[in-house]
DRENVEXPA-423105 format. One record per atom (N, C-alpha, C): residue in one letter; x, y, z. Coordinates in steps of 0.001 Angstrom, whole numbers, plus 500000, padded with zeros to 6 digits. Example, Ala and Ser with C-alpha at 12.3 -4.5 7.8 and 13.67 -1.06 7.14 Angstrom:
BEGIN
a513190494310507800
a512300495500507800
a513200496700507800
s512850497750507080
s513670498940507140
s512900500030507870
END
This chain:
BEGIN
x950689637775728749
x950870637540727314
x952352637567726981
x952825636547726110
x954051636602725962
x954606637325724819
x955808637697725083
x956619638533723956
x956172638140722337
x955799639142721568
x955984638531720184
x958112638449719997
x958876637599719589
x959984637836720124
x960833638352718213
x961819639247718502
x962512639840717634
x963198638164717226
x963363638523715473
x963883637562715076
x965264637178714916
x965918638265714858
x966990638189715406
x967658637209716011
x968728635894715898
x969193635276716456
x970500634857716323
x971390635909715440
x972844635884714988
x973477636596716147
x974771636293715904
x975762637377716198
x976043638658715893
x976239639895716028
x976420641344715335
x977323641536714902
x977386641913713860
x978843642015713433
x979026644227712640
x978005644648712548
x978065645831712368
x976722646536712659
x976826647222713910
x976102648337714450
x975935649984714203
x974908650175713462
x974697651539713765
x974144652134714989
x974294653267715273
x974684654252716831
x973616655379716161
x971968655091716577
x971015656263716689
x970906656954717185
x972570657838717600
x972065658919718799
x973199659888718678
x973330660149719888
x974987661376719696
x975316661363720870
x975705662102721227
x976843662715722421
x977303661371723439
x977025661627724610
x977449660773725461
x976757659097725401
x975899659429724841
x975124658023724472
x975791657408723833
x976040657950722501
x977005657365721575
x978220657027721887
x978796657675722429
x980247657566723099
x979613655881723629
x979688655935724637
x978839654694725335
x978944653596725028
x977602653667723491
x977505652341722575
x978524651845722285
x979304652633721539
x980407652604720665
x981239652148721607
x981583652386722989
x982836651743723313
x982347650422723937
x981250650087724130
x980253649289724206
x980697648231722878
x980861648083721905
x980652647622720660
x981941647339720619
x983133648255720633
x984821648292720771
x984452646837721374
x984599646576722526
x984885645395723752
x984066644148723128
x983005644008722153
x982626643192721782
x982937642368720245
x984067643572719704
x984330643637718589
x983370643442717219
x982232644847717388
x981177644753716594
x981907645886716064
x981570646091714856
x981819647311713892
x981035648378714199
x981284649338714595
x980613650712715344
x980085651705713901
x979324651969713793
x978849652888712720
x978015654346713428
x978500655174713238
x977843656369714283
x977113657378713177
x976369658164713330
x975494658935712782
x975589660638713306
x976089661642712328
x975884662473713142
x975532663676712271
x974393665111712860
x973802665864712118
x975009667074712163
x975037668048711160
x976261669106710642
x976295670109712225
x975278670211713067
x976030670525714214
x977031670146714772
x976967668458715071
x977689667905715437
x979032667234715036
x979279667700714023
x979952667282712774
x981540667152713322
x981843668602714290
x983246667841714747
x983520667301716412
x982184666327716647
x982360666311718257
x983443664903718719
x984007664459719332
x985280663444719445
x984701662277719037
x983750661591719471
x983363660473719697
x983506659795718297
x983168660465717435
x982915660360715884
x984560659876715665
x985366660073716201
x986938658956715602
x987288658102716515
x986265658187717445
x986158656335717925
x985420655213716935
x984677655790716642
x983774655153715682
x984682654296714599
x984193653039714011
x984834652254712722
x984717653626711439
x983183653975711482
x982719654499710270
x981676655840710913
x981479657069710330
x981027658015710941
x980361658604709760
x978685658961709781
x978229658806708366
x977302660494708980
x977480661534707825
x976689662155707812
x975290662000707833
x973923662298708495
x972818662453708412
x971500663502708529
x972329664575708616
x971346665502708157
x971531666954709072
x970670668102708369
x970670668994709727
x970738669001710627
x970914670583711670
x970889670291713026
x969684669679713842
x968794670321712988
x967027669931713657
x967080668680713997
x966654668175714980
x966835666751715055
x965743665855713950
x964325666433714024
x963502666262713237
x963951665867711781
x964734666525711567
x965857665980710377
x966656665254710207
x967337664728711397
x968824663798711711
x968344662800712437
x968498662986713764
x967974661877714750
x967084661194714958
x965931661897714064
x964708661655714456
x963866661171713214
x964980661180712107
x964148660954710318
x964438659326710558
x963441657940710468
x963402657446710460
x963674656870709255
x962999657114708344
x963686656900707197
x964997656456706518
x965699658441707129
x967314657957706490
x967617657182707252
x967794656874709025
x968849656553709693
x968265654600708955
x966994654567708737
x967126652948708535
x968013653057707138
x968056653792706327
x968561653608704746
x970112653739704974
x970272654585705728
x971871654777706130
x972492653586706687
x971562652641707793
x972187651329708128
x972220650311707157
x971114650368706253
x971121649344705372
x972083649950704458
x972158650889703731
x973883650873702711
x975089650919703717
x974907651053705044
x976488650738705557
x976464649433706258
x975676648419705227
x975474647064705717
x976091646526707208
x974701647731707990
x974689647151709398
x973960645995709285
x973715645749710465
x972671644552711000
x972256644343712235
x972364646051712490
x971160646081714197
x971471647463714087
x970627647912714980
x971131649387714996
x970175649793717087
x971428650204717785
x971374650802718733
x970799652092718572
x969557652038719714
x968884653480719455
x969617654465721047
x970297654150722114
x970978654799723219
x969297655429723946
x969510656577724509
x968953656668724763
x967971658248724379
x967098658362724331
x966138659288723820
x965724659499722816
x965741660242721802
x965329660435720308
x964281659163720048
x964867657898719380
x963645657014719193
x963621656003719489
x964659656034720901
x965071654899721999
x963753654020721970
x962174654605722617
x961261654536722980
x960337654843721797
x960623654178720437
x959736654558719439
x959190652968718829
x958208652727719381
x957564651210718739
x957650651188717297
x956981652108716691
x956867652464715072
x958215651888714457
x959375652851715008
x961005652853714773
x961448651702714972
x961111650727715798
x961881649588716245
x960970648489715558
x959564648319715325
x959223647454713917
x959600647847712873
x959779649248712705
x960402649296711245
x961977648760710826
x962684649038711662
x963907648517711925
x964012646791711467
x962623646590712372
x962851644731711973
x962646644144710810
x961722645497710235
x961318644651709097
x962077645089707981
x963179646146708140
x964001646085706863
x965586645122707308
x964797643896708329
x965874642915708486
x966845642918709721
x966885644164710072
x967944644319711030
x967621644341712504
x968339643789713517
x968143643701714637
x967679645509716276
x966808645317716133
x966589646492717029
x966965645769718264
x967634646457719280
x969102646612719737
x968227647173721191
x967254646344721663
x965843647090722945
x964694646139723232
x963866646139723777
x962641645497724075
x961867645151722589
x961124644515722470
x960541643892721468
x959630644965721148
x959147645489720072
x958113646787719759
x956960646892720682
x956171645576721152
x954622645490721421
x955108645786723084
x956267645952723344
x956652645935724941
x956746647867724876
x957728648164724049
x957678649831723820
x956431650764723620
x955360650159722682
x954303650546722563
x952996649975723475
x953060649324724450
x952404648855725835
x953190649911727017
x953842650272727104
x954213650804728275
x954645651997728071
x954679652857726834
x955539653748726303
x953829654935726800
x953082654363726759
x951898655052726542
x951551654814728052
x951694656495729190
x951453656074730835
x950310655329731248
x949106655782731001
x947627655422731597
x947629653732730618
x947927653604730033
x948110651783728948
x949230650915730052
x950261651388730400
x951011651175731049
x950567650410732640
x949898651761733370
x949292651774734456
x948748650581734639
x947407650519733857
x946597649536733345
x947116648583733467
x948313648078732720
x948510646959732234
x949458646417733716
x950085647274734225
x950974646591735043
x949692646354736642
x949052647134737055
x948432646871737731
x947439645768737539
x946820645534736493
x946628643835736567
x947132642548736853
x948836643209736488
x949709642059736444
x949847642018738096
x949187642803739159
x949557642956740455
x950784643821740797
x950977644991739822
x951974646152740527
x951121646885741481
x951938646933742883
x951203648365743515
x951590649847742689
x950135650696743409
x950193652060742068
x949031652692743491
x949289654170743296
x948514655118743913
x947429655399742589
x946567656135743543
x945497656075742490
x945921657400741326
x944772657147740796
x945103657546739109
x943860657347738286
x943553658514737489
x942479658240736355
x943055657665735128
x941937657067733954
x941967657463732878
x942856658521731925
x942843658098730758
x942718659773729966
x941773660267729776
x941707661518730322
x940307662075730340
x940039663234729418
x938737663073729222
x938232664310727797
x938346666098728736
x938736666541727621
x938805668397727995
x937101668936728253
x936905667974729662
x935867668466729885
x935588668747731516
x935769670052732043
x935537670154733571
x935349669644734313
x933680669195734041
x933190668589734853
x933949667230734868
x934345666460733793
x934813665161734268
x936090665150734677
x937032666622734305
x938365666502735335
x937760666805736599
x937139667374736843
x936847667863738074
x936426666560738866
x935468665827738564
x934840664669739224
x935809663659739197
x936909663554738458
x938198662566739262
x938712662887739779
x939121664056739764
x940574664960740727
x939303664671742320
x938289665014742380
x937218664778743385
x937612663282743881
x937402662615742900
x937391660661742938
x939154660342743616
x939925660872743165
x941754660870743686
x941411661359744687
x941186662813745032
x941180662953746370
x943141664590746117
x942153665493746199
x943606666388746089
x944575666270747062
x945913666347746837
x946407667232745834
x946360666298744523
x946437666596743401
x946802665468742473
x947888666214741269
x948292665031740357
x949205665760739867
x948692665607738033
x948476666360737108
x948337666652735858
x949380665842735293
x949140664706734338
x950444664131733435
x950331663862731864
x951389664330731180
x950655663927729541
x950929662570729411
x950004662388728987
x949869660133728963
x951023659818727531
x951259660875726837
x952442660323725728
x953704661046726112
x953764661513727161
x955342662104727219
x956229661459728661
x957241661792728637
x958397662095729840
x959139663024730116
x960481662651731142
x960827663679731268
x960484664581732046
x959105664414732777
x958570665665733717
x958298666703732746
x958091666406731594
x957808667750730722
x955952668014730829
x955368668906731014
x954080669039731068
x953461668476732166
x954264668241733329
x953814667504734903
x952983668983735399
x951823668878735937
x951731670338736917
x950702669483737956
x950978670184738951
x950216670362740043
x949012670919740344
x948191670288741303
x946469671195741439
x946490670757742844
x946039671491743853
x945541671079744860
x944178671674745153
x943620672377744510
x942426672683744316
x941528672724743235
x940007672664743371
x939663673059741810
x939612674327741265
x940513675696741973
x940812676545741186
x942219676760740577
x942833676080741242
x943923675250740254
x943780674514739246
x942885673495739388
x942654672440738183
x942906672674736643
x941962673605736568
x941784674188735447
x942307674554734723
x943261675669735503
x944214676738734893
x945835675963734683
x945651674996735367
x946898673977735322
x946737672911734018
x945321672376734115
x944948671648732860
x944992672127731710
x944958673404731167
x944845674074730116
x945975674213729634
x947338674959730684
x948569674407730198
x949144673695729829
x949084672055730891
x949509671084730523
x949256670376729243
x947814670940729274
x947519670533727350
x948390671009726620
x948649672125726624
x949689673218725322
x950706672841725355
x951208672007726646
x952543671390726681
x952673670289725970
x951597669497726289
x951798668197725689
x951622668380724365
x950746668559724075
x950911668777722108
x951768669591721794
x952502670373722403
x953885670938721744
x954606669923721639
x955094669402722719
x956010668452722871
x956053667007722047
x954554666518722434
x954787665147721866
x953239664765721004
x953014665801720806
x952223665660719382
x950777665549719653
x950302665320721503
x948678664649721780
x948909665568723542
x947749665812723216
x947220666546724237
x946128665668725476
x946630664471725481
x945987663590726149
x946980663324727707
x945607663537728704
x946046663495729728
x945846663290730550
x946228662798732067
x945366662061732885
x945604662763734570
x945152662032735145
x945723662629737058
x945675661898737818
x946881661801738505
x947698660890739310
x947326661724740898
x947437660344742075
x947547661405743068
x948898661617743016
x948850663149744070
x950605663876743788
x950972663224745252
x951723662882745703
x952339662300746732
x953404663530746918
x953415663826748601
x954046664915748729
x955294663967749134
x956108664782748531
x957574664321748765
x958497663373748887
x958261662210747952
x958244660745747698
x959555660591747269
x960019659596747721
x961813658804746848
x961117658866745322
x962352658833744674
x961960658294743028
x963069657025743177
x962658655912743093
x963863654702743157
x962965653719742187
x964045653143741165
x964368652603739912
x964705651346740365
x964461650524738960
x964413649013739347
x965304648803737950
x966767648281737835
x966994648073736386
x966866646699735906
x966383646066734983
x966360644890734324
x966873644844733125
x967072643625733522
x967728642913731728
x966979641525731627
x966807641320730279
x965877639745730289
x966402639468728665
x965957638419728688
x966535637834727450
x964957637431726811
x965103636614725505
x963960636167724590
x963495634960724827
x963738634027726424
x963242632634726429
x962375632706727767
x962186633960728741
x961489634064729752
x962509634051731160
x963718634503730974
x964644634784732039
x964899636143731889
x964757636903733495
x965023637991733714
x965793638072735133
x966405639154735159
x967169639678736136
x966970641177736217
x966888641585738223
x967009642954738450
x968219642903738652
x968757643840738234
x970335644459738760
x970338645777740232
x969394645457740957
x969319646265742443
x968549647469741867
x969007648513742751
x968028649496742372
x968885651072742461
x968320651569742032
x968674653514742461
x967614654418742648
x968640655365743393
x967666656520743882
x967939657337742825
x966496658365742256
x966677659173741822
x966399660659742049
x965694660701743480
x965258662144743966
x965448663317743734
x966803663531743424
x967371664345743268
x967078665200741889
x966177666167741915
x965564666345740424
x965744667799740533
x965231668581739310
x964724669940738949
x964157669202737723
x962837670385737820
x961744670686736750
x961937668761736780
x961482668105737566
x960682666450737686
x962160666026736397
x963595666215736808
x964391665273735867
x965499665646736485
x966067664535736639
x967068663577737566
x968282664322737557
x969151664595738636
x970384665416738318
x971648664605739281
x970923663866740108
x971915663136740790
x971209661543741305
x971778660659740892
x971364659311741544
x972277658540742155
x972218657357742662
x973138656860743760
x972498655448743969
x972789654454744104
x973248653071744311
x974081652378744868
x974157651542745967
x972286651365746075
x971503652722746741
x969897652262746756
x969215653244747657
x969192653283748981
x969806654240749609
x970025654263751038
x969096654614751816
x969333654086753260
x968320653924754038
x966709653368753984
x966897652399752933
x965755651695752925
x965566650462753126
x965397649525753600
x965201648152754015
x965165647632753245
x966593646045753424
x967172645592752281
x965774644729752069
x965250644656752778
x964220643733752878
x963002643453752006
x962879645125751877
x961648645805751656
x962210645349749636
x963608645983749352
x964146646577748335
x964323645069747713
x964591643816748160
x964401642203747471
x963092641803747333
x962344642673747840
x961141642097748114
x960347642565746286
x960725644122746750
x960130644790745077
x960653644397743653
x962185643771744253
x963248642946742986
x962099641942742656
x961970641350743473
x961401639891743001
x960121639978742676
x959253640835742690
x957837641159742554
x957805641270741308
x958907642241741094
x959271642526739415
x960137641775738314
x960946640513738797
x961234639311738619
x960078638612737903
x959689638577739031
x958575637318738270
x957538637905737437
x956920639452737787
x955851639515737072
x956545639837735298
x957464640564735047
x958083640408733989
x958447639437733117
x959014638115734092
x959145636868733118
x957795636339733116
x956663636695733877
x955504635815733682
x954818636414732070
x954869638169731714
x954480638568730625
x955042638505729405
x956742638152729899
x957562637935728573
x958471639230728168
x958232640170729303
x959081640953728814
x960958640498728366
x961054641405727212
x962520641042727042
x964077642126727048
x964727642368726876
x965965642827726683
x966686643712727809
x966105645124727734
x966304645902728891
x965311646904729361
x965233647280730390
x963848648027731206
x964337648707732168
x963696649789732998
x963921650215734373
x962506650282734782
x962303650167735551
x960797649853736631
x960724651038737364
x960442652291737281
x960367653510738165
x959064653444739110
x959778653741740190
x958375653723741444
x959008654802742532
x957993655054743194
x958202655946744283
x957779655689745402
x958581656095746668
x958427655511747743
x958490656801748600
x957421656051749514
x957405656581751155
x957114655592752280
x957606655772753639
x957587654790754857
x956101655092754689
x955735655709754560
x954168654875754659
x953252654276753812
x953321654610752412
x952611653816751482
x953898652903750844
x955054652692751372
x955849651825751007
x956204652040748923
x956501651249748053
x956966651539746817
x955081651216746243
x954717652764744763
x953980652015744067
x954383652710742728
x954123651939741667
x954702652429740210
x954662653548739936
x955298653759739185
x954796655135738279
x955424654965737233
x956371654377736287
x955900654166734796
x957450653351734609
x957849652477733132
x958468652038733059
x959095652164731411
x960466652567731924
x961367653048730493
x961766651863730070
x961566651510728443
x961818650530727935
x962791650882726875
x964188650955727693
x965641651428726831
x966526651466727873
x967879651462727453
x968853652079728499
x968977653168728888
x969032653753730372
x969152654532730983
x970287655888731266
x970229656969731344
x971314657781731359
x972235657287732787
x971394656665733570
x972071656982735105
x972624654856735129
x972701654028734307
x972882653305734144
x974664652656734658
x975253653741734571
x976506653497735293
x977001653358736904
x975953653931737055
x976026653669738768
x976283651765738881
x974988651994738385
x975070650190738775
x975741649439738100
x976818649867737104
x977839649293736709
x979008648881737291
x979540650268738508
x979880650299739331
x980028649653740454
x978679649119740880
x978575648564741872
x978007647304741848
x977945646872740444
x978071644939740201
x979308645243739509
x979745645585738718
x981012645140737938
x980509644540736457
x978979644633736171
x978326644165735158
x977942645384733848
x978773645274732734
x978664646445731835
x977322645772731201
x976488646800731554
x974655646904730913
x974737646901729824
x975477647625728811
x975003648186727371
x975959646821726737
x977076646050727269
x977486644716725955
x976488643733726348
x975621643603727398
x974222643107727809
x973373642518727308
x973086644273727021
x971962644169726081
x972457643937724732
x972911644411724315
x973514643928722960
x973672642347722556
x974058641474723247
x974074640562723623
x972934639492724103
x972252640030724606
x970370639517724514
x969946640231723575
x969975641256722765
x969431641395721521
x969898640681720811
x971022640345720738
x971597639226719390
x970979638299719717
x970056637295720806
x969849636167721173
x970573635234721809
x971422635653723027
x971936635142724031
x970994635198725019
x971232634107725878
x970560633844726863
x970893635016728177
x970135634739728984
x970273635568730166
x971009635085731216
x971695633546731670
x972694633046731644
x973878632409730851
x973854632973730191
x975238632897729402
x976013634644729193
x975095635352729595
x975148637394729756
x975689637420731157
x974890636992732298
x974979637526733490
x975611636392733980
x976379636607735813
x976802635723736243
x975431634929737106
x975516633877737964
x974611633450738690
x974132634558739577
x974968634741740414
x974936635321741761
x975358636899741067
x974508637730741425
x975248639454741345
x975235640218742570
x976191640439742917
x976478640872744480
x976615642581744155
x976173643190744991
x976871645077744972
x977752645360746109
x978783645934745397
x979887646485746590
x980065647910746375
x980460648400747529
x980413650036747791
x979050650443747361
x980055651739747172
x978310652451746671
x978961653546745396
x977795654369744397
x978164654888743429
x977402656242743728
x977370657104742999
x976801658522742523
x977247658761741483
x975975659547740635
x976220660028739277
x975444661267739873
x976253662729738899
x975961663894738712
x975606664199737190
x974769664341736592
x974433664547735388
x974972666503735412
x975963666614734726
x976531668362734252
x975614668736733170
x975174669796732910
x974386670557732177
x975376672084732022
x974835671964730661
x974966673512730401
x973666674283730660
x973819674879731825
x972799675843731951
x973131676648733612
x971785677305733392
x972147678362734974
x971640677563735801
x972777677583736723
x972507677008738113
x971252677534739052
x970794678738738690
x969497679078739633
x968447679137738690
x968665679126737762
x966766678826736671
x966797678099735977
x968424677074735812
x967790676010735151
x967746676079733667
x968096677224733163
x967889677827731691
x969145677396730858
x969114676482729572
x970181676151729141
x970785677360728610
x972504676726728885
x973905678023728635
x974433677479727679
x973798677472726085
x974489677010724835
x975880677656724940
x977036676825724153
x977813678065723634
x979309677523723386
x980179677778723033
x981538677115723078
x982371676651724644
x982797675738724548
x983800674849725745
x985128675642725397
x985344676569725520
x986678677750725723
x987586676163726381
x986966676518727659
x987920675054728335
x987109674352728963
x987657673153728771
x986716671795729362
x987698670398729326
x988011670370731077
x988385670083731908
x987962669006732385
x988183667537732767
x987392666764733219
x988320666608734317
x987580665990735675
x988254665319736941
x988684664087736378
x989491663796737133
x990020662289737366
x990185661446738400
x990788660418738322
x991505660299740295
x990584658602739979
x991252658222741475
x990487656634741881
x989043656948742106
x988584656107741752
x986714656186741657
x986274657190740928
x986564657232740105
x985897658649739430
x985986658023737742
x984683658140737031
x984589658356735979
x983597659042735629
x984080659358734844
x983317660710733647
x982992660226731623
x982068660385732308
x981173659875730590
x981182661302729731
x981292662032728086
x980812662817727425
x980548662969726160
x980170663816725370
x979944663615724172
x980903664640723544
x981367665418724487
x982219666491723899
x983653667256724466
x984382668076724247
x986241668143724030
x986305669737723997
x987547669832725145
x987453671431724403
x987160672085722961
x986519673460722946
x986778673691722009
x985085673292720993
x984683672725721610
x983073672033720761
x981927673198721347
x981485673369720156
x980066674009720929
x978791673227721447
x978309673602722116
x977274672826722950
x975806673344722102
x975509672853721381
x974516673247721044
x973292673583721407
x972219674913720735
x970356674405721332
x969934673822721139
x970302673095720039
x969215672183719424
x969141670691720084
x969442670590721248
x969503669149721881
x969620669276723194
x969230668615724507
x969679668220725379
x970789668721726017
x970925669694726981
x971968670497727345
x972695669869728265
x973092668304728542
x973595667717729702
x974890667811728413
x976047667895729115
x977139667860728299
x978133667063728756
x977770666172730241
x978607664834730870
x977863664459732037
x978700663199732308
x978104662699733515
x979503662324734526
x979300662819735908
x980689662169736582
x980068661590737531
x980884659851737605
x979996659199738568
x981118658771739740
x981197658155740691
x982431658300741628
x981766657077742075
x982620655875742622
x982746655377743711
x983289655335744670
x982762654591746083
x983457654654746988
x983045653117747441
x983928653058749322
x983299651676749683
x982041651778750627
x981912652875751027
x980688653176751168
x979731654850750734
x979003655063751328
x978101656302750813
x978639657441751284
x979526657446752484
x980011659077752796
x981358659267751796
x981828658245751524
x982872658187750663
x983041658666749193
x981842657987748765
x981246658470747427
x981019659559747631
x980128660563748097
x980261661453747894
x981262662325748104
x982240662353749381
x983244663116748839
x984042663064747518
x984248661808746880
x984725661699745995
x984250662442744712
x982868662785744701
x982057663233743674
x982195664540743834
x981978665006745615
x982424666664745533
x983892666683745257
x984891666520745612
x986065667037745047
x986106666944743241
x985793665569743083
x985765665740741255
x985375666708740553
x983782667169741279
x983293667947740889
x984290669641740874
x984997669792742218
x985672671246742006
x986871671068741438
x987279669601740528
x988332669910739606
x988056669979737677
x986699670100737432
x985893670160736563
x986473671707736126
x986854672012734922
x987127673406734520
x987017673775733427
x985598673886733219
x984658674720732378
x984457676392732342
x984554676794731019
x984472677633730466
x983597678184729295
x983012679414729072
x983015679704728085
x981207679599728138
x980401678635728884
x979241678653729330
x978648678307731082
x977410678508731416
x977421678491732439
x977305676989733122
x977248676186733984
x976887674650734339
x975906674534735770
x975338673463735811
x974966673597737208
x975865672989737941
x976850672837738241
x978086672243738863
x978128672721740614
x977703674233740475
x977589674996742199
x976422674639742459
x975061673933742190
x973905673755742397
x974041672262742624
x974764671661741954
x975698670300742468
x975898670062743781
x977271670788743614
x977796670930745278
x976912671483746298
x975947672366746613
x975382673056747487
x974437671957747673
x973786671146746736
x973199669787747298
x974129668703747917
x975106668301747519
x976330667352748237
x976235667771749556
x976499669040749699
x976992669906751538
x975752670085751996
x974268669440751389
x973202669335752437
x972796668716753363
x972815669348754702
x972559668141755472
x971572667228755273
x970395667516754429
x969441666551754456
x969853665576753487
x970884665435752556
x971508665079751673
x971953664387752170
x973054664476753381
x974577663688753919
x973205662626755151
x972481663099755306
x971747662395756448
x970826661318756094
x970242661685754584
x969486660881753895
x968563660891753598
x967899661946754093
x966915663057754162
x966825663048752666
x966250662907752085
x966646662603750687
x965183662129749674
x964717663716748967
x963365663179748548
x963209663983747531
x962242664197746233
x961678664994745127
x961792666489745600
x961518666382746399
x961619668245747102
x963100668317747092
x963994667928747771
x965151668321747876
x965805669489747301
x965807669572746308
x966273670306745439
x965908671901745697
x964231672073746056
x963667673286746230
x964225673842747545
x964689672396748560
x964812673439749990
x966179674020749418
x967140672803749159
x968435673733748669
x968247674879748038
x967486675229746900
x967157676264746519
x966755677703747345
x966340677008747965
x965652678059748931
x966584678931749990
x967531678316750135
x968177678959751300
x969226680196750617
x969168681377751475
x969987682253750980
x971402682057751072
x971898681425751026
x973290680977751013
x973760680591749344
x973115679473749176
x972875678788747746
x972528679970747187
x972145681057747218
x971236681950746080
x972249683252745639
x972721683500747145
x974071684060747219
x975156683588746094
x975595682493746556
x976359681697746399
x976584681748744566
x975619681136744246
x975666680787742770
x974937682067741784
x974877683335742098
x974637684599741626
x976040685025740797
END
């Protein structure tokens, strides 16, 4: 079925920025290079963070709660329409991924700045998703329904999958409310949680079960497509590298996997995308093992945090892109013919928090220090001296490094990383490095577990105490 397509078919000439920190930063210099008028949005937490005097225009919107600022649909459309925008960039999270938000957007005229709504609300929803792409002929491990809070019928699929399997809320991400069962005296006691999670989180307690694949790549497919049925993958990344199921280090291309295998899944997803009409920008997440080879597992319809890698290594800036197929440019007149990758990249996503639980470390940037040097850039939302707030997302930068090949990159990323000089809260920065200096890391050894063996060893535990 083809795109209903955004009407949208001007040029931009003033953008509002639905987001904050490093996202925003992003757009906005994103918008600079295209010479669109940058309009940024920000709630009284954030009130003195840098990015905001890059900006043309920087408009108050509300409390810290995001529920109030980021997330009030309402003001941020009323705020673009009196600062006579005419699109408005959602970056990524808050209501990046909000169908509701992005028809409403269209219909008070202005260009939503992402996939067409009926593409966000088809895939935004996992088990709808599943569904839908596995008709289109995606490979996928098995998987139920959403199923009713009823024993016997979790029980008789987790039976039908075949354990171990894995608990998922069908309206969320993030790995938030993921749990594990490998038995049916697990099931239960795992299902009951994952419910409380999911309706905390994202409002529905609806949920389904996946088989759990022990120890699988997480590798990403990024696309861009335009509104006439042309699409392009831009290669792929690894994302393995996780805590609590969310991404802390990725790398591009994905190593040690057969270029063969990796054109093969490009083009699978090539065509089945332009055959449905998808449009603007996407990532295709799947997981892999040498023996069941790549099968889906769900697809983000927005730009990506880890999106710079592969900037890196085409030379192709994603976010004036998309902007650019949202205005109604073609997908050759955006991209070149041919997109080649050279070297290789890594991104470290920095967090404020403890390096051994993971627990965000709100609090003031006393000092904050960024690396520099050849191959090295560093994305943020914030400057000495800023507090890092609770009320949001505790990643407080990203440093991504190139090299000309993969042992390279990473040294480049570990040294950056030990000229980073933060203060004042805690980071996972030593939980960083102690993965860099893993051998299963440097070897390629390289999977969803990772993270736990590093964890595990008394050295690391030592180490970052």
């Amino acid at each position: 079925m083809k795109s209903q397509k955004n009407i949208h078919h001007q040029p931009l000439r003033r953008v509002l920025v639905a987001n904050r920190g490093a996202a925003a930063a992003r757009v906005i210099r994103a918008l600079r290079v295209l010479g669109i008028i940058s309009i940024a949005v920000y709630s009284e937490a954030d009130a003195g963070l840098p990015y905001l005097q890059e900006a043309d225009l920087a408009i108050p919107i509300g409390p810290a709660q995001a529920s109030l600022s980021y997330l009030d649909q309402d003001n941020i459309i009323k705020v673009a329409l009196e600062a006579e925008a005419d699109g408005i960039h959602p970056g990524y999270g808050f209501l990046s991924e909000n169908a509701e938000f992005a028809e409403r957007v269209q219909a008070a005229g202005l260009c939503f700045i992402g996939p067409s709504p009926q593409w966000i609300r088809r895939l935004g929803h996992k088990t709808q998703a599943r569904s839908f792409m596995a008709s289109e002929g995606m490979p996928q491990a098995a998987s139920s329904p959403v199923l009713p809070n009823d024993p016997r019928a979790i029980a008789a699929a987790a039976d039908a999958i075949g354990f171990p399997v894995l608990i998922k809320p069908a309206g969320g991400g993030g790995g938030i409310g993921m749990l594990p069962a490998h038995n049916h005296a697990e099931l239960m006691t795992a299902w009951s949680k994952a419910s409380s999670i999911s309706q905390k989180s994202f409002g529905t307690a609806e949920l389904y079960l996946e088989k759990l694949i022990s120890a699988p790549r997480h590798v990403e497919f990024q696309v861009l497509a335009d509104r006439y049925g042309g699409v392009r993958v831009l290669f792929e990344r690894d994302c393995s590298v996780q805590r609590r199921h969310q991404k802390v280090i990725e790398e591009a291309r994905a190593p040690a996997i057969n270029n063969e295998t990796l054109e093969h899944v490009s083009a699978l997803i090539a065509e089945l995308l332009a055959r449905v009409g998808y449009d603007i920008i996407g990532t295709v997440e799947m997981l892999y093992t040498p023996e069941a080879g790549f099968v889906f597992l769900e697809m983000n319809t927005r730009l990506q945090v880890e999106h710079a890698i592969t900037e890196e290594i085409t030379g192709i800036d994603i976010v004036t892109a998309q902007i650019r197929l949202a205005s109604g440019e073609s997908i050759d007149a955006v991209l070149p013919q041919a997109i080649t990758a050279h070297g290789h990249a890594i991104e470290a996503r920095i967090y404020a928090e403890d390096p051994l639980s993971f627990l965000p470390s709100p609090g003031p940037l006393q000092t904050f220090t960024l690396p520099q040097g050849d191959g090295i850039r560093t994305e943020t939302g914030y400057a000495q001296g800023c507090i890092v707030s609770s009320y949001y997302d505790p990643m407080i930068a990203k440093v991504i490094a190139w090299g000309e090949d993969r042992p390279a990159a990473i040294q480049r990323l570990r040294q950056a990383l030990t000229e980073f000089d933060i203060r004042g809260i805690k980071t996972n920065i030593p939980f960083i490095i102690r993965v860099l200096d893993h051998d299963d890391f440097n070897a390629c050894r390289i999977d969803t577990a990772l993270s736990q063996r590093v964890l595990a060893t008394p050295e690391t535990q030592k180490e970052m105490i």
